[in-house]
Structures are given as structure tokens and as C-alpha cells.
C-alpha positions, 0 to 999 in steps of 0.5 A: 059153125051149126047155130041151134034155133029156137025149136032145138034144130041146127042150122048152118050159120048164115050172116046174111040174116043179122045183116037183113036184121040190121037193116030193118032196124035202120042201120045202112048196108055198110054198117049191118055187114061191118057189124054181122062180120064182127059177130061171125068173127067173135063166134069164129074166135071162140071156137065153138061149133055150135052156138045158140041163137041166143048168144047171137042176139046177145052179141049183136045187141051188144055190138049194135048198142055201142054203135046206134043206140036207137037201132038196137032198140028197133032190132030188139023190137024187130026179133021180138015179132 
């Protein structure tokens, strides 16, 4: 699964880096690789081959917001830098 950046260029997808996200915004080892498997897997499901980092912003403050409300507030702080 290719994930297109910001600049228009493709990336293999790497869920190493929501984790690194999630725990800058406050959440423990074990809830950030619990909630960056469920956001591959959603993409996996949907069977697309390439999606937008957009649409995995959107997912994971989506999933983060039902699990720590403050958090997904830091993570959106944190992506916005």
C-alpha cells in the first residue's frame, strides 16, 4: 500500500510512524501500536492501493478521539508543526 505525501510523491506505507505520533501525543506503547494496527487494517480492508495522508490523518484522529480525547487534541497540535 503506497501512501501519496503532502509534496505528491508515494511512500510505502510505514505504521511505525502514526505510532511515533501517537506517543508524542501522550498515549503509552500499547495503546499507539493497538490504535496504528487498526488504521492499517481499516486501509487494508478498503483495499485501496494508494491513499492520502489526509485520509490517515482523518482516520487516526477519528479512532484517537474515541479513545482520549486529549491526546487527539496533542496529535493534532503535533502534525500541524
Amino acid at each position: 500500500m503506497q501512501v501519496q505525501k503532502k509534496d505528491g510523491s508515494l511512500q510505502e506505507f510505514d505504521s511505525e510512524k502514526i505510532v511515533n505520533g501517537l506517543l508524542n501525543s501522550g498515549l503509552s506503547d500499547e495503546e499507539a501500536e493497538d490504535l496504528a494496527s487498526e488504521v492499517e487494517d481499516f486501509f487494508i480492508e478498503s483495499a485501496k492501493e494508494t491513499i492520502s495522508w489526509q485520509e490517515i490523518k482523518t482516520k487516526v484522529l477519528e479512532l484517537l478521539k474515541e479513545v482520549n480525547p486529549d491526546a487527539a487534541q496533542m496529535f493534532e497540535n503535533y502534525k500541524k508543526q
